[in-house]
GUTOR-260394 format. One line per field, with one value per residue (C-alpha): x, y, z; residue number from 1. Coordinates in pm, 1 decimal. Layout:
N
px <- [X, ...]
py <- [Y, ...]
pz <- [Z, ...]
resi <- [NUM, ...]
END
This chain:
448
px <- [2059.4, 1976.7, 1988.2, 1653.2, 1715.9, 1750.6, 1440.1, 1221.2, 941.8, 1023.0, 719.9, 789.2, 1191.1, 1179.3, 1000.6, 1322.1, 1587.5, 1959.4, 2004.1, 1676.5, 1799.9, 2102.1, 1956.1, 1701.3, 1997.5, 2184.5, 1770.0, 1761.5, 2153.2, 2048.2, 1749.0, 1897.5, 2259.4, 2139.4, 1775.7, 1633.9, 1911.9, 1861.0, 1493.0, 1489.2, 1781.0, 1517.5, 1249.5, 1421.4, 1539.5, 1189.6, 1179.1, 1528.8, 1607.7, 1348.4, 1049.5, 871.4, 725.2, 1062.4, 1327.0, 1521.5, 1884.7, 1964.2, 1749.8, 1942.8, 2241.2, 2044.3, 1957.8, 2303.1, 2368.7, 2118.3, 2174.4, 2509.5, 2457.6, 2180.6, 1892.5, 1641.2, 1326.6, 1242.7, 888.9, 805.7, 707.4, 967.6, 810.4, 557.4, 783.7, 1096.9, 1159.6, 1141.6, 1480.7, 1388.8, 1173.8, 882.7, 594.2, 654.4, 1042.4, 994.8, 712.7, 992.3, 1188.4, 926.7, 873.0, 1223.8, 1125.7, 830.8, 1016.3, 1190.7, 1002.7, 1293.6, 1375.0, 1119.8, 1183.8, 1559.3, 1526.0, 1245.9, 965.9, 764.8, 370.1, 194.9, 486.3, 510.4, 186.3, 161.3, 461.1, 300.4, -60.7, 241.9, 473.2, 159.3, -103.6, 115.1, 207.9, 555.9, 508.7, 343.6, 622.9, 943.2, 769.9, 593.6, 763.2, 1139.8, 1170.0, 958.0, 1220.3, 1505.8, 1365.3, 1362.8, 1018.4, 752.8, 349.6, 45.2, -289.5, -569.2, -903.5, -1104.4, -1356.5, -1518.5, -1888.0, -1947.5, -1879.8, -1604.5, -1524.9, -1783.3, -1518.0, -1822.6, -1974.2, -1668.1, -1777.1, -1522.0, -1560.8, -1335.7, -1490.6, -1371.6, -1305.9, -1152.7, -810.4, -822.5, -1000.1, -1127.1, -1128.0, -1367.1, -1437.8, -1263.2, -1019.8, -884.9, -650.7, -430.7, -90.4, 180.5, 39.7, 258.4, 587.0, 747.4, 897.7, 553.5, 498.1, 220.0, -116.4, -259.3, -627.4, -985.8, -1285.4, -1618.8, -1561.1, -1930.9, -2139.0, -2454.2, -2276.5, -2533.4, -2228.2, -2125.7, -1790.2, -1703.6, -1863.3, -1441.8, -1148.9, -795.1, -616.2, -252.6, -231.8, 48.4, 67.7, 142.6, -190.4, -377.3, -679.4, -588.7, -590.2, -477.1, -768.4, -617.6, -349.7, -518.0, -361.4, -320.0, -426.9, -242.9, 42.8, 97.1, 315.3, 539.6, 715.8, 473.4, 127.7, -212.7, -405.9, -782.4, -770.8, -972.2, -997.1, -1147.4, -1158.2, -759.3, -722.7, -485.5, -389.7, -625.9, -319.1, -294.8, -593.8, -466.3, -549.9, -869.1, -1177.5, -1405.2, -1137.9, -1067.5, -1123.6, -970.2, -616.1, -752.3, -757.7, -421.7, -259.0, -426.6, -363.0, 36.9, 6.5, -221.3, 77.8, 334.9, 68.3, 57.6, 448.2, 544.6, 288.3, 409.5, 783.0, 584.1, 475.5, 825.9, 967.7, 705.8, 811.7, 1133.1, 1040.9, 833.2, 1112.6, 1355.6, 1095.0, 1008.2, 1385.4, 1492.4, 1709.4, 1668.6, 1316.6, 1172.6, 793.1, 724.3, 1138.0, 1066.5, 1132.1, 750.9, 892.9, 849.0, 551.2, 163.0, 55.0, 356.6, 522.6, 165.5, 195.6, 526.7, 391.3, 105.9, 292.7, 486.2, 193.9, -15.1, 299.7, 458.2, 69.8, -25.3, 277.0, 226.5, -107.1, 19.1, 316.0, 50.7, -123.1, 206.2, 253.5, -86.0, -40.0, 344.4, 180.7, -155.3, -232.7, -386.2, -727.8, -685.3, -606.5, -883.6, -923.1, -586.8, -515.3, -880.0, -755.1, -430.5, -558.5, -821.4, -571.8, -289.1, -345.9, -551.2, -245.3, -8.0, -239.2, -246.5, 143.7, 142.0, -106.3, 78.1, 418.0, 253.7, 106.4, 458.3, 558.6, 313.0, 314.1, 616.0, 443.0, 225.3, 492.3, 780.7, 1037.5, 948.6, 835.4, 564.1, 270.2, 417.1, 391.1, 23.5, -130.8, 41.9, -98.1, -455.5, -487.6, -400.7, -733.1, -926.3, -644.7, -770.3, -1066.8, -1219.6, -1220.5, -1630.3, -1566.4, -1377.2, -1490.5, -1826.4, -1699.6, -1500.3, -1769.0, -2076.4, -1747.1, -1708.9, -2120.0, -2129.4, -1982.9, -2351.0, -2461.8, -2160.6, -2088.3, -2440.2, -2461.1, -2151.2, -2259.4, -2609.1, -2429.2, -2187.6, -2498.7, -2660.1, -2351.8, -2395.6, -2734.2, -2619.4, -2398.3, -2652.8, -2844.3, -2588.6, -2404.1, -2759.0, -2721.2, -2938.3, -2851.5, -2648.1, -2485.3, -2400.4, -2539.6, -2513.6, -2884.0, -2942.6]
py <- [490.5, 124.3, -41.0, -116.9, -476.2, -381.3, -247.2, -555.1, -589.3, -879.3, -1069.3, -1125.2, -1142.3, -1536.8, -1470.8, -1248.2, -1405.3, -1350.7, -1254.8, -1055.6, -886.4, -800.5, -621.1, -467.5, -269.2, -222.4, -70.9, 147.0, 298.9, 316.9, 505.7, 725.2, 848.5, 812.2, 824.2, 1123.3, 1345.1, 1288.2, 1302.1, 1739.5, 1694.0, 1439.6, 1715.5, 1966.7, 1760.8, 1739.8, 2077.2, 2097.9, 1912.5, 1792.7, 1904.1, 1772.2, 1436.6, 1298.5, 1103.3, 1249.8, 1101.1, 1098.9, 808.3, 597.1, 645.1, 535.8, 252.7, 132.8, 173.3, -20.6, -289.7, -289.2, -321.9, -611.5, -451.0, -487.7, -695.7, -775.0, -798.0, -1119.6, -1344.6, -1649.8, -1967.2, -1843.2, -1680.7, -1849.7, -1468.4, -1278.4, -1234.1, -1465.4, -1291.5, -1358.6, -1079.7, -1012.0, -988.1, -711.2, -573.6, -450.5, -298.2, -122.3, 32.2, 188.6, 274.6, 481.7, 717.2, 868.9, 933.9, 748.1, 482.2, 231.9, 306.9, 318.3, -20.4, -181.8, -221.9, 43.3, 35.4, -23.1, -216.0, -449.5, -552.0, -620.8, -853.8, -1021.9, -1068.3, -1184.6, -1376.0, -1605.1, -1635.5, -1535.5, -1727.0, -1803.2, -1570.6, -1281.0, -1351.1, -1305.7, -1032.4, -822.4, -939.5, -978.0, -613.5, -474.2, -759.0, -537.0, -208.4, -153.2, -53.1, 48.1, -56.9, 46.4, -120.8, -9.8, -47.0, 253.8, 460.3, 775.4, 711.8, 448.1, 380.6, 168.6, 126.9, -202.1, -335.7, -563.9, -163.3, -144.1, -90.1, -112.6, -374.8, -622.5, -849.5, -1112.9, -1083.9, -1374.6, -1372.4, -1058.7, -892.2, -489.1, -259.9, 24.8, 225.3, 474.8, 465.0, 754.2, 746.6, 544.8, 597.2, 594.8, 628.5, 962.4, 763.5, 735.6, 445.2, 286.1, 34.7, -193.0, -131.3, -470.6, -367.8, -494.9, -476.8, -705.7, -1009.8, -1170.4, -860.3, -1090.1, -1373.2, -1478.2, -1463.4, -1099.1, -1190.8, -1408.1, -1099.1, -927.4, -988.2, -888.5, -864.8, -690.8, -376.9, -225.5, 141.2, 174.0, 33.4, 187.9, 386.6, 451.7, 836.8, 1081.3, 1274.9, 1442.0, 1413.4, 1397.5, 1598.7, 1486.0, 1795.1, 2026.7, 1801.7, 1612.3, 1340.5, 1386.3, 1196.5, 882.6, 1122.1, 954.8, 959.7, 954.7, 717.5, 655.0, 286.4, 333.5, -12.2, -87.4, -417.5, -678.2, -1049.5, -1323.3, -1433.5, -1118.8, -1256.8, -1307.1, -1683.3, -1721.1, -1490.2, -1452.0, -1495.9, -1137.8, -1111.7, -1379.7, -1225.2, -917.1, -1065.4, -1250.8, -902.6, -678.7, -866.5, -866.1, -479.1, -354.4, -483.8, -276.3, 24.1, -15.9, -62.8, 219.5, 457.2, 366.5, 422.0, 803.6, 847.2, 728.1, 1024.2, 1303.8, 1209.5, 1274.6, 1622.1, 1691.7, 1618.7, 1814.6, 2101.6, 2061.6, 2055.6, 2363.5, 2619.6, 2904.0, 2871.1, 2964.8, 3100.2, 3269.2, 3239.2, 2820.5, 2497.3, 2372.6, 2067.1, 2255.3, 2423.2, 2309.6, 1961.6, 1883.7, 1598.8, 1439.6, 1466.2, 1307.2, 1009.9, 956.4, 945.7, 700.2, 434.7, 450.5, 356.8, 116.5, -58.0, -24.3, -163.3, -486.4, -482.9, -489.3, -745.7, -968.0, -940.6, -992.5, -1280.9, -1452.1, -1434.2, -1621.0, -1879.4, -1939.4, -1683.8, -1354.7, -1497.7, -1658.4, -1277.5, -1073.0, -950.7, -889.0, -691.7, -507.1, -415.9, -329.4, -122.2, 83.3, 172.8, 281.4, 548.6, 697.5, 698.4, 827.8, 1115.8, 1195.6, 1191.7, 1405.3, 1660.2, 1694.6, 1742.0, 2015.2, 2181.4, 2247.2, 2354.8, 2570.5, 2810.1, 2632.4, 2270.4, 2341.1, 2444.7, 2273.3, 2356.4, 2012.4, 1709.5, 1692.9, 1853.0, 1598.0, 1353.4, 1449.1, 1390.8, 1112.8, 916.5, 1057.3, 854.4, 523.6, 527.7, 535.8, 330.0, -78.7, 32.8, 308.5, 254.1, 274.4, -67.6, -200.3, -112.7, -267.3, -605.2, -627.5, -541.3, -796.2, -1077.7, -971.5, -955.2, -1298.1, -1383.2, -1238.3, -1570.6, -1736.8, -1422.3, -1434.1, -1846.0, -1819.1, -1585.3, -1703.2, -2019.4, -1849.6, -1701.6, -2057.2, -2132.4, -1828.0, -1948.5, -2346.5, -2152.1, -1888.7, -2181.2, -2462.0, -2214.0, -2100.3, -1771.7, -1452.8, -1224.2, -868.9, -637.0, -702.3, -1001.9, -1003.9, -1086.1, -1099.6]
pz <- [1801.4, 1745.3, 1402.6, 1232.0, 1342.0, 1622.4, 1646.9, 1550.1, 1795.0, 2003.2, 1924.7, 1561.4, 1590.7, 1574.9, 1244.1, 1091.9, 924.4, 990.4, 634.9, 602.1, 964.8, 800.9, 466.0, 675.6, 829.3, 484.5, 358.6, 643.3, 582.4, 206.6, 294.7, 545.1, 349.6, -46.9, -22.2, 170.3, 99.2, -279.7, -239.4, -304.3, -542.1, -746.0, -687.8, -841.5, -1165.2, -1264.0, -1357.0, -1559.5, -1870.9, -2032.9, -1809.1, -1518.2, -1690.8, -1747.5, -1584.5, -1366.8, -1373.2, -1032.2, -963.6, -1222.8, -992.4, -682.5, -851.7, -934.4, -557.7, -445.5, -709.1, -564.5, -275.2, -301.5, -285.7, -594.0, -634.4, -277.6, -254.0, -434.5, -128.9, -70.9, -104.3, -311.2, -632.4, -753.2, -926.1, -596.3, -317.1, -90.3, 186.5, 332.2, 374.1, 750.2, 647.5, 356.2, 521.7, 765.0, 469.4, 374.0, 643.8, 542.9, 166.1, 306.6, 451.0, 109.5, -201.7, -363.4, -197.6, -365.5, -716.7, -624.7, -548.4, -792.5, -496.5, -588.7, -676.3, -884.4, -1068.7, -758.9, -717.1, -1139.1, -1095.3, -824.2, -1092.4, -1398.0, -1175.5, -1019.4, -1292.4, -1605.3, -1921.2, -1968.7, -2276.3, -2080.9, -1839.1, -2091.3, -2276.2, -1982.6, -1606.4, -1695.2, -1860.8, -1530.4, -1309.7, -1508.0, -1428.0, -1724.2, -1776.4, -1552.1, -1592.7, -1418.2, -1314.9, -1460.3, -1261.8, -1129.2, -1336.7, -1345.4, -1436.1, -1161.2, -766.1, -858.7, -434.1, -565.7, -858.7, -999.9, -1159.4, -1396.7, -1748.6, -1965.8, -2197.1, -2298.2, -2613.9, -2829.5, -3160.4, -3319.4, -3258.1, -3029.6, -2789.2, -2821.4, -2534.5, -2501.0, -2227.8, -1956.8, -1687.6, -1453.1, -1150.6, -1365.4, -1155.5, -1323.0, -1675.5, -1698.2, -1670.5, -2019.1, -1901.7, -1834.0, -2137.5, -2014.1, -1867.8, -1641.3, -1705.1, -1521.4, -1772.9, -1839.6, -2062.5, -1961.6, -1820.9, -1845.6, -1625.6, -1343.6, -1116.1, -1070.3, -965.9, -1327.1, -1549.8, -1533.2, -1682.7, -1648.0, -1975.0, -2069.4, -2297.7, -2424.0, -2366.0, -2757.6, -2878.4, -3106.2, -2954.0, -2642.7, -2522.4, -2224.2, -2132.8, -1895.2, -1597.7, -1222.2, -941.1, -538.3, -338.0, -602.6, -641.6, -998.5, -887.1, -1209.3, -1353.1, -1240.2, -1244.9, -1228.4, -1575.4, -1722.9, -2004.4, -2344.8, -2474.0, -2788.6, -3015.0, -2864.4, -3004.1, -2815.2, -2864.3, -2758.3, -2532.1, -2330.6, -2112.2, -1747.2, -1634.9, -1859.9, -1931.0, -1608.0, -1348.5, -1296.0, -947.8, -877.6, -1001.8, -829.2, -498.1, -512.8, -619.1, -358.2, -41.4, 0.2, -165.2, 115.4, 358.1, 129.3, 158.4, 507.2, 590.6, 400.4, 541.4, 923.9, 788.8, 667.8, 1061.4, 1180.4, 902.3, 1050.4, 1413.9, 1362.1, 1189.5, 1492.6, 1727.3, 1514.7, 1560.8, 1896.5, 2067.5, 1820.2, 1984.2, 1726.8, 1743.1, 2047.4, 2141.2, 2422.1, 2527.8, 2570.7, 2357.3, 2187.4, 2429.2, 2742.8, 2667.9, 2586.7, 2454.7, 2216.8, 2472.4, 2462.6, 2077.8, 2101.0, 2359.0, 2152.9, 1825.8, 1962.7, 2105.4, 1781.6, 1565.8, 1776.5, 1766.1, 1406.1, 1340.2, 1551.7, 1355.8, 1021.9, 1079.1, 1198.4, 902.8, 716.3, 912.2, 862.9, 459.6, 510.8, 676.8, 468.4, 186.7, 172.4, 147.7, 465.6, 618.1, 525.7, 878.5, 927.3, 660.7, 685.1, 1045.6, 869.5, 607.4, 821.3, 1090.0, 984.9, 755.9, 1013.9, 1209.6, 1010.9, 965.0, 1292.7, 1338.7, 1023.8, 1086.8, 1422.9, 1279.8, 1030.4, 1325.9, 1526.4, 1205.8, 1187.3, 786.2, 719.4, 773.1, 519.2, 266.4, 55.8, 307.3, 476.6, 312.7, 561.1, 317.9, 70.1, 312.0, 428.7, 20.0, -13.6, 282.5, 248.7, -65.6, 150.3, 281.2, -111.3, -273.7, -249.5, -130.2, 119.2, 477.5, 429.0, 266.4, 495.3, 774.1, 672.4, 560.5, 871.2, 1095.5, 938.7, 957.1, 1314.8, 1412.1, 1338.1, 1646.6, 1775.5, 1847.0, 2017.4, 2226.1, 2320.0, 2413.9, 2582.2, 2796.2, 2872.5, 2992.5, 3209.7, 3414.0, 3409.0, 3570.5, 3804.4, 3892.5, 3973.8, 4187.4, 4380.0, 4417.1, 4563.8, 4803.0, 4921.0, 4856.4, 4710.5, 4456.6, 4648.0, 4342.6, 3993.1, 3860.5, 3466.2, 3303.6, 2917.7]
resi <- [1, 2, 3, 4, 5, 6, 7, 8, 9, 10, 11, 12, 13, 14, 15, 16, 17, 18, 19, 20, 21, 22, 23, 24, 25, 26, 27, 28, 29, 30, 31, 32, 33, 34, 35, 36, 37, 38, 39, 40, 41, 42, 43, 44, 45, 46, 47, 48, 49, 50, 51, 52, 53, 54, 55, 56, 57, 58, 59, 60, 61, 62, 63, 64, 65, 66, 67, 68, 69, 70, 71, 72, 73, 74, 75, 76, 77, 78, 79, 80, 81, 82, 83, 84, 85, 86, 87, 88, 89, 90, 91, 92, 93, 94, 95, 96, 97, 98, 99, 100, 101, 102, 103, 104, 105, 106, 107, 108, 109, 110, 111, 112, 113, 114, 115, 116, 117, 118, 119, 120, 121, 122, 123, 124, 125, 126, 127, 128, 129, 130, 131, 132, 133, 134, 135, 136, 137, 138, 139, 140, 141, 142, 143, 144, 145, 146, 147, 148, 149, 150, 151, 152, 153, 154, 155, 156, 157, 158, 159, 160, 161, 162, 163, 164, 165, 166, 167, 168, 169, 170, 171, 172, 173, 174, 175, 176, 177, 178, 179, 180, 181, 182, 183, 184, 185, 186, 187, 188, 189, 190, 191, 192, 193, 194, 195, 196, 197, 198, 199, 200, 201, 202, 203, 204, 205, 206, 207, 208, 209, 210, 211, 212, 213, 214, 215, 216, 217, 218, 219, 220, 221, 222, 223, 224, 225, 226, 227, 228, 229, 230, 231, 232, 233, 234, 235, 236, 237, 238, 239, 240, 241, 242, 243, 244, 245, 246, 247, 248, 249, 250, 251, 252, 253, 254, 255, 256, 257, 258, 259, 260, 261, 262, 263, 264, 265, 266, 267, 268, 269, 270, 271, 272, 273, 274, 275, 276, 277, 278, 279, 280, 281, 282, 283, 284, 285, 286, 287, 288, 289, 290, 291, 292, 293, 294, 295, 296, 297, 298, 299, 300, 301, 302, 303, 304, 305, 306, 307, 308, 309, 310, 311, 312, 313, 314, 315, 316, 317, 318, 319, 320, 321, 322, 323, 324, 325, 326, 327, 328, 329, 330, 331, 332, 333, 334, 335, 336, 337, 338, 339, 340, 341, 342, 343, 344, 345, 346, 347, 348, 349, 350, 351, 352, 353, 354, 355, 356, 357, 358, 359, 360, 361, 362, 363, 364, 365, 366, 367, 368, 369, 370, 371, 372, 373, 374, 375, 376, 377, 378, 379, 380, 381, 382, 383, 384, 385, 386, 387, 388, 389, 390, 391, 392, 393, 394, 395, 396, 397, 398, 399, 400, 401, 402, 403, 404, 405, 406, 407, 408, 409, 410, 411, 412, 413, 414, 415, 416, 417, 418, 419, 420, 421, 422, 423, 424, 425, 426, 427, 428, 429, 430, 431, 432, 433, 434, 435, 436, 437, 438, 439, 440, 441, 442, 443, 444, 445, 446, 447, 448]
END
């Protein structure tokens, strides 16, 4: 089988490094002979020992490997983070791709959310303070952190209805408020919550009422309500929490870039993430294809005295499969592409296009791996029902499709006018034309 490398879609090869190239290939061997087979071995240490919200050892090992082997910290865009390994977007994006196909793999090798996309917020708009206290631990490994945004009393899909609030009080600010789908807020490694709250709520400019500001896990007043489940799973040890903030007092210095610039940090952290989102969900499709293969060509498993190959829609499956993630992934390395060479403000509709489609996708591969599977799809004897829950969140996570889909569609409608003046002076053309050749109208003739 070809390498990963080997695999690059021609149209964005002259874009890959020889060195990035190269550690793509070393990601995908990682992936393929430490990752996924330690990924039910990892499973089952969360129930031993110490219980299912600890840390299970094994991935301590992996991560020795993978330091060893040069592969830690690569999602910190080059020329944009002197911290980061030296890749551009389009270039990790690719790796990515690789990580999503174990539940390991990212954490083996310090890429995994929400602790990359918090780096990214600390490594751009940080204080060389927050930086030594907060981003070198979390460079390390050492610690893990999560970002703390979404609410339960209000449509938070529209970040400007967050309520927590986030005052001054001399030398500190005071928190108070609610959070839930906190992930990884059940890690006992996590030591630092990056958290969005109103500083100004009666700011005329909705967008400069928030705030990002860094709280210590350890601060007084803060409480676990209660831990969130995915579709029955509990994600332990990293687990997704609903959060108390009553009166947590932090530091006057733990504001991110200055009081009303919230979304601003927002937007520079959600961008590249949405790409990471995106990668790793195609390398999910790429992991349920081969499942569905595996299923489909299986000798001791034959209905009806034929291969599922042979028989009914599965080769369609298979063709299909194929198509949409060969496409969506052209669409999302374009997106990566158009942040390396501008920023990810200058991509919205790239990475909208990005982050609508692909989930979608991998769905659909999914769903159709579960379904040759048939009871056992649905079951822990594959990692497709895993798999499945894990995806389905891509499309609510950064924003619902809904959202989306909407923003990208009144950018795209206001073409309205050009599309229509282009074409009304294509048939004034057509007409200068009936009219100099001398001849009358016989069959299609376009007419606003």
């Amino acid at each position: 089988m070809p390498t990963a490398s080997q695999r690059i879609p021609a149209v964005v090869r002259p874009l890959v490094s020889e060195r990035a190239a190269k550690t793509l290939d070393i990601v995908e061997k990682f992936v393929n002979e430490d990752c996924l087979p330690a990924d039910p071995v990892y499973h089952a240490q969360l129930g031993q020992g110490a219980g299912r919200w600890s840390y299970p050892p094994i991935m301590d090992d992996l991560k020795k490997k993978a330091r060893e082997l040069g592969l830690w910290n690569m999602f910190l865009a080059k020329g944009h983070y002197k911290e980061g390994a030296g890749f551009t977007n389009l270039e990790y994006g690719l790796m990515c791709e690789q990580f999503g196909r174990s539940r390991v793999a990212s954490e083996a090798t310090n890429n995994s959310a929400p602790d990359t996309g918090n780096m990214e917020v600390l490594a751009k708009y940080g204080t060389e303070e927050q930086k030594r206290k907060w981003l070198q631990p979390l460079l390390n490994g050492e610690i893990r952190s999560c970002y703390v945004m979404t609410e339960p009393q209000v449509a938070s899909s529209d970040a400007t209805n967050v309520e927590l609030r986030i005052k001054r009080d001399g030398d500190s600010y005071v928190l108070n408020g609610q959070k839930w789908w906190i992930s990884g807020a059940g890690d006992p490694r996590c030591k630092v919550y990056i958290i969005l709250g109103k500083t100004d709520p009666n700011h005329p400019d909705k967008y400069k009422q928030q705030s990002i500001i860094i709280v210590p896990t350890d601060a007084q007043g803060i409480t676990v309500k209660r831990m969130l489940s995915v579709y029955g799973y509990d994600d332990a040890p990293h687990g997704h929490a609903h959060l108390i903030f009553k009166d947590v007092r932090v530091p006057a210095e733990n504001i991110v870039l200055g009081e009303s610039r919230g979304f601003e940090v927002m937007q520079g952290r959600m961008g590249p993430g949405r790409i990471h989102h995106a990668m790793r969900s195609i390398g999910a499709a790429e992991e349920a294809l081969r499942w569905l293969l595996t299923r489909a060509n299986a000798e001791h498993k034959k209905p009806f005295g034929k291969l599922l190959s042979q028989q009914g829609v599965i080769l369609q499956w298979i063709a299909k499969s194929r198509i949409e993630i060969d496409a969506a992934r052209l669409i999302v390395l374009n997106a990566a592409a158009a942040i390396d060479t501008g920023d990810a403000k200058s991509a919205l509709v790239e990475i909208a296009q990005a982050k609508i489609l692909v989930p979608n996708m991998a769905l659909d591969v999914i769903d159709r791996a579960v379904q040759t599977y048939g009871a056992q799809g649905v079951c822990q004897d594959t990692p497709l029902a895993y798999m499945w829950a894990q995806v389905r969140t891509v499309r609510i996570a950064d924003g619902p499709d809904e959202a989306h889909l909407e923003q990208l569609g009144r950018r795209e409608n206001k073409r309205a006018a050009e599309a229509r003046d282009l074409i009304q002076k294509q048939m004034d053309i057509t007409d200068a034309l009936f009219k100099e050749y001398g001849t009358k109208e016989a069959g299609p003739c376009a007419r606003l």
